[in-house]
Each structure stands twice: as structure tokens, then as C-alpha cells.
C-alpha positions as CSV (number, residue, x, y, z in Angstrom):
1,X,127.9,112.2,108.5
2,X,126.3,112.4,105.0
3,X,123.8,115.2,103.8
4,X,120.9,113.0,104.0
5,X,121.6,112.0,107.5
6,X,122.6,115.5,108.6
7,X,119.3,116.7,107.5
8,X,117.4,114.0,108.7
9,X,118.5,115.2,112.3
10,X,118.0,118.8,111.4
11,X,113.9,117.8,111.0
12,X,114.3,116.2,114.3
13,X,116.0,118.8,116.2
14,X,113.4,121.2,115.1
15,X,110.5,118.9,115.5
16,X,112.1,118.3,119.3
17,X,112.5,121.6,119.9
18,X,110.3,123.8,117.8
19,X,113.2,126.2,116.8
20,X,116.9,125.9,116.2
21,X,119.4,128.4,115.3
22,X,121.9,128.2,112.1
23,X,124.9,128.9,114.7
24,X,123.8,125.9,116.9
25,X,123.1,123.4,113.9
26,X,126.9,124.4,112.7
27,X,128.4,123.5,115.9
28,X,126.6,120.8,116.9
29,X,127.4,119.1,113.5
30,X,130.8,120.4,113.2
31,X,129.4,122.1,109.4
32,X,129.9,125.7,108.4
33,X,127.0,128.0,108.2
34,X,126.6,128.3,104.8
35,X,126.2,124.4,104.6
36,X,123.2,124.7,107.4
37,X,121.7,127.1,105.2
38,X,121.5,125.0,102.4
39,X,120.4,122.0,104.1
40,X,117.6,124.7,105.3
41,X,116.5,125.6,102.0
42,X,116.6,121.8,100.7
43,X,114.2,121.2,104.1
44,X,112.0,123.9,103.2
45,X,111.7,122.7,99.9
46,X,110.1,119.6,100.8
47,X,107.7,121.2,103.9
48,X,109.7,119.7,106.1
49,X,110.4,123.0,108.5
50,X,110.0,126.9,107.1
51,X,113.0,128.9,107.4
52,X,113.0,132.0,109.7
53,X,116.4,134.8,110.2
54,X,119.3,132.9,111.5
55,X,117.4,130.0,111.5
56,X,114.4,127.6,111.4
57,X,110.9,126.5,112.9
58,X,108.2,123.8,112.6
59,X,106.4,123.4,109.5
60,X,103.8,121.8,111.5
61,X,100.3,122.2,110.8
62,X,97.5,120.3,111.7
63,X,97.3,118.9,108.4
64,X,101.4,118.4,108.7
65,X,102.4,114.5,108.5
66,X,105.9,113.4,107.3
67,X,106.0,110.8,104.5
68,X,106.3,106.7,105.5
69,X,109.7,106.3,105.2
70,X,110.8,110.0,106.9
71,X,108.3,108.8,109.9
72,X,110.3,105.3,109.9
73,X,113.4,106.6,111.3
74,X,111.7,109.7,113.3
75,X,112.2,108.7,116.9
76,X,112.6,105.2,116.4
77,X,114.2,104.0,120.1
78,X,110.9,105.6,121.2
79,X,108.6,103.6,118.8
80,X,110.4,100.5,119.6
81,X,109.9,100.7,123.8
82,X,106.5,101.4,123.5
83,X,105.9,98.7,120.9
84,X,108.1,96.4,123.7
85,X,105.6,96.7,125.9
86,X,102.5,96.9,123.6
87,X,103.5,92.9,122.8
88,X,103.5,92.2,126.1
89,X,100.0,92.6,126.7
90,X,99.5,90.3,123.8
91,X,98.8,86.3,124.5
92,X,98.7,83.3,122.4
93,X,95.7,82.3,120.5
94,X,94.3,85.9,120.8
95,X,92.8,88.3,118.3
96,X,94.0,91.8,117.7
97,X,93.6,94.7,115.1
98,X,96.3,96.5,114.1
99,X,96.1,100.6,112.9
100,X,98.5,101.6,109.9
101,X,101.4,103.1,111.4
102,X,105.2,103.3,112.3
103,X,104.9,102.2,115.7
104,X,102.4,99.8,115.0
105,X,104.9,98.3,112.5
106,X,107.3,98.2,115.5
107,X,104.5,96.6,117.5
108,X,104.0,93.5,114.4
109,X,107.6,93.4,114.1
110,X,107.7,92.4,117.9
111,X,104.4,90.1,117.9
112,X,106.2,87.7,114.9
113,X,106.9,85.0,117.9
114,X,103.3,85.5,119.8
115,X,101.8,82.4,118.4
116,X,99.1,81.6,117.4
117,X,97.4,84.4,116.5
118,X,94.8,86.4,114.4
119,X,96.1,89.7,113.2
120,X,93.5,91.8,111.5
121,X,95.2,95.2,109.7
122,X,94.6,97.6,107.3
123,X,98.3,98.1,106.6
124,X,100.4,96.9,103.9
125,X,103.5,96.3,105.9
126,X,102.6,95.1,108.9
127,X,100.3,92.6,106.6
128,X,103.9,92.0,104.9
129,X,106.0,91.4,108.4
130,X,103.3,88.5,109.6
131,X,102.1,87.1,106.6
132,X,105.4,84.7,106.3
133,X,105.2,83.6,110.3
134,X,104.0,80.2,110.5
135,X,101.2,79.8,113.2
136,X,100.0,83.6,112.5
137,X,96.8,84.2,110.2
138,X,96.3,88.0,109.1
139,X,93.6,89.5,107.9
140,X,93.8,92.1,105.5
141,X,91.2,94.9,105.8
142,X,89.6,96.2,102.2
143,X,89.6,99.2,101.0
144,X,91.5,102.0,98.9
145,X,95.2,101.9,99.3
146,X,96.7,105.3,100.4
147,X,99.9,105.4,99.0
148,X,101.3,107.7,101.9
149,X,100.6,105.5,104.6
150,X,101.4,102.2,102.7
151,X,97.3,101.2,104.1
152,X,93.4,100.8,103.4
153,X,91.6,103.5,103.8
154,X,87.9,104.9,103.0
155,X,84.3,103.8,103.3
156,X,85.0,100.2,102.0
157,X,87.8,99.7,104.7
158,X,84.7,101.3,107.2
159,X,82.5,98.9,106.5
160,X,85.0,96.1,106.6
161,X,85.3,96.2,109.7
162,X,81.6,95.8,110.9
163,X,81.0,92.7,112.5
164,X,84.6,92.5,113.6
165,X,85.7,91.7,117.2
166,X,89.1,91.5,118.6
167,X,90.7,91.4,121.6
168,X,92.9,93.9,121.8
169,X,93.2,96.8,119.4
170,X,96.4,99.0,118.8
171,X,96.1,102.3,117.5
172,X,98.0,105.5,116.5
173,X,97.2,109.2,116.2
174,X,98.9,112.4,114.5
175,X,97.7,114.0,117.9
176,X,96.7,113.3,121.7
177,X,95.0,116.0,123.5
178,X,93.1,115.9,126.6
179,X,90.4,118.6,125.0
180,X,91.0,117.8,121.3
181,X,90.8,114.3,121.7
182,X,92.9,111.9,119.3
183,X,93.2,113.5,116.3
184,X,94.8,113.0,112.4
185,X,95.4,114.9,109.7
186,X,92.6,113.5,107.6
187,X,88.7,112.1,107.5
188,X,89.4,108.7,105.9
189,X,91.9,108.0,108.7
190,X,90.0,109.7,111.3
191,X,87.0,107.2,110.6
192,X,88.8,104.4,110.1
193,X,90.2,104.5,113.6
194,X,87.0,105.6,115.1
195,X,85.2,102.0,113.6
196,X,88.3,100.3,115.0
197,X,88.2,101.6,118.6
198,X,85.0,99.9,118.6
199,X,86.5,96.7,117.6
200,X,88.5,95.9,120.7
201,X,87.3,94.8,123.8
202,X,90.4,96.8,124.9
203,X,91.6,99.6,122.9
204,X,95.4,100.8,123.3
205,X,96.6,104.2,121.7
206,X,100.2,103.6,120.9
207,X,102.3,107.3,120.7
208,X,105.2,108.7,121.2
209,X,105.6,111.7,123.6
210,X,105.9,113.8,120.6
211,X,102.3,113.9,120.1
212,X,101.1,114.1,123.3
213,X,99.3,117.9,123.8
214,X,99.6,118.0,119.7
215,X,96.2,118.8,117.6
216,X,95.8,117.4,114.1
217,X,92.9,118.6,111.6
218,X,90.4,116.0,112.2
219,X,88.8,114.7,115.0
220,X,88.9,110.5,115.5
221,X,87.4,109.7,119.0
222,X,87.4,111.5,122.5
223,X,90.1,110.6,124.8
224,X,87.5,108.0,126.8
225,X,86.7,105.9,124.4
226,X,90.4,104.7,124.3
227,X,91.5,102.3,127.4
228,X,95.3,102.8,127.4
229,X,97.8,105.1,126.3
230,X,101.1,103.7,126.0
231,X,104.1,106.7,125.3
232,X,107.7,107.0,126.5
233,X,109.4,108.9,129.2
234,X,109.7,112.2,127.2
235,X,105.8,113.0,127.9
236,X,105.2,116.0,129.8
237,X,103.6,114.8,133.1
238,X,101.1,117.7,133.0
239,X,99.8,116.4,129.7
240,X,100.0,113.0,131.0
241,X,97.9,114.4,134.1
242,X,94.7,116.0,132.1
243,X,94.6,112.6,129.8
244,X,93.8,110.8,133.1
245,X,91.8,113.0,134.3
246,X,89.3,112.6,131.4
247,X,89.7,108.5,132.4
248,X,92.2,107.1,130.2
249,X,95.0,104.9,131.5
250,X,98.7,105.6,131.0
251,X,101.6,103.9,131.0
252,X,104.8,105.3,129.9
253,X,107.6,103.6,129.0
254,X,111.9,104.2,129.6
255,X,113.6,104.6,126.5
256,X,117.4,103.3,125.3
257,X,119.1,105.6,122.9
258,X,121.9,103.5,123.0
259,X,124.5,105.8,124.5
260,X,127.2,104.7,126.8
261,X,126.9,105.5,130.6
262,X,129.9,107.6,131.9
């Protein structure tokens, strides 16, 4: 395994499980200690995780979101099940919006044979997966291009979408909390999804378990005004529980890793 991939599972592991140890990284890669440490410091050096004695913790505040590319390969078997069965609910000849976002990348990725249809988006690449498939029209929302989520952001992209109505809209959140509500890490993105939610004449939140019961720093939209939530099996039933308590519809999805049955 090289450096960069090593590391790349040390920000999961810690992300998974909120702490890991320097012993347990060693073993479970089969490095030395003083090699964890370094791939700690490098970490910490990018606000990936904070280092602690003997080992590491979450770097996760509510303003805490990884770049594109690092959020590309972060639980990706998860992304790609729920965006499996977000395309399902998608027909021929409908309209639907489509939020910036790595699982809704996963979710264009698997609509490229749904045709025809209208895809509205405010996101650079999934504009840049459809745009080539004959028989689907994208629309591509206005605005100021945030280079960290590769998308259109900001009042122009607001009022861009006013007058807009779609079927079915797809979104995804930094956070999903029963309480909190869905939530990002900033205003432009927080508003953006809040106009969209009122686009749809369904509205589906599309999130892995590993931000279910999570709180970003701003508030989008309260967990009603959503109609579905789809997530994977890794989502704590409890959590599950209190989102459909406050009326929200869930449906979770079993993920493949890819490993070999004994």
C-alpha cells in the first residue's frame, strides 16, 4: 500500500471511529510506529484529523468538510448503493434537480441510461457526466462557481431557480439531525438547497450513515420539509427512529464492500 493510500484510510478510520490509536494503525497496516506518526503529522497538517498522545481524533467541526476529490473516494460503496436506488425512483421523460455533491455524482453517473430526461444542476460534474448522453438535456444553474465543491453557488444561483419545477429533487447535507435539521457548513450552500427543496414535487435527501445524528454550522431546511431520506445500512436505528418521528420517510439501503464471503 502506498503513503497516499495508507493515509487516505487513516482519515477514514478516524472519521469511522472518532479515535484510533498509533499501536492499532501499525498493526492493522503492517507499518512501524514511527511511520503512523508521520502519516499523523502529514494529516494534521492538512486539518484532516488533530493528533492527540498515542494517537489521533476527528478534526471535525461544524465548519469541517473534506475537499472534492478527498470526499470522492470517502465511503464510496456507500455512495454508490444509495445512488442505486436513488435512479430507481427515476422514470423516463421526467424532470429532476440535482444538488452538488459526491453522491449525487454517483446518482448522475447511474441516471446516464434514464432517457429522456431533463436534468437541472448546479454542479460542474454531474453537468459534465450528462451533458455527452444523447436523449438527456441538462440545465445548468447560474451563479458563482465555488471551486471546493466544483458548483454554482450564491444569490444568482438562488434566484435561478425561481420558477423552477421538477419532479423529483436529490439533495445532500454535511449533516442530518432530527433537532438540528439538515445542515452544511456554509450560508450559500445552506440557501441554495433550501430554494431547491422547494423545487421538487418530491424531495429526496441522499446521505450516507456517516452524517446521520452529525450537526454542520448552518441551518438548510427542517427535517419535514424533505420527503425521503435514502442512507445505508451503517445508520444507527435510533437516529433513523427520531428522523421519522419528526415525518420524514427512510429507506436504507445494504451495502457491497466487495469482500469475499467465507
Amino acid at each position: 500500500m502506498f503513503a497516499e493510500e495508507r493515509q487516505r484510510a487513516i482519515v477514514q478510520k478516524v472519521r469511522d471511529a472518532g479515535a484510533v490509536s498509533v499501536e492499532d494503525l501499525a498493526e492493522a497496516f503492517g507499518v512501524s510506529a514511527p511511520t503512523i506518526r508521520a502519516d499523523l503529522a502529514r494529516l494534521e497538517s492538512k486539518g484532516l484529523l488533530v493528533r492527540t498522545h498515542g494517537g489521533a481524533i476527528r478534526a471535525e467541526g461544524t465548519l469541517f468538510e473534506p475537499s472534492h476529490d478527498e470526499r470522492t473516494v470517502m465511503r464510496h460503496a456507500e455512495k454508490q448503493a444509495i445512488a442505486r436506488a436513488a435512479a430507481r425512483l427515476v422514470h423516463p421523460s421526467e424532470t429532476v434537480l440535482l444538488d452538488a455533491g459526491t453522491t449525487t455524482l454517483e446518482l448522475a453517473l447511474a441516471l446516464r441510461d434514464r432517457r429522456p430526461l431533463t436534468v437541472v444542476t448546479n454542479s460542474l460534474a454531474n453537468a459534465a457526466v450528462l451533458m455527452e448522453c444523447p436523449g438527456i438535456d441538462v440545465i445548468m444553474i447560474g451563479g458563482q462557481v465555488q471551486r471546493a465543491r466544483r458548483a454554482t453557488l450564491g444569490p444568482l444561483a438562488t434566484r435561478f431557480l425561481d420558477g423552477f419545477r421538477v419532479d423529483k429533487t436529490f439533495l445532500g447535507f454535511n449533516g442530518v439531525e432530527a433537532e438540528a435539521g439538515f445542515t452544511v457548513v456554509d450560508f450559500d450552500a445552506a440557501e441554495v438547497k433550501r430554494r431547491m427543496l422547494r423545487c421538487g414535487a418530491q424531495s429526496i435527501v441522499l446521505a450516507d450513515s456517516d452524517k446521520i445524528g452529525r450537526v454542520a454550522f448552518a441551518a438548510s431546511a427542517a427535517i419535514a420539509d424533505a420527503d425521503l431520506l435514502i442512507t445505508d445500512d451503517g445508520a444507527q436505528p435510533a437516529q433513523l427512529a427520531r428522523l421519522r418521528e419528526k415525518g420524514l420517510a427512510v429507506e436504507t439501503v445494504a451495502v457491497d464492500n466487495g469482500k469475499t464471503p467465507l
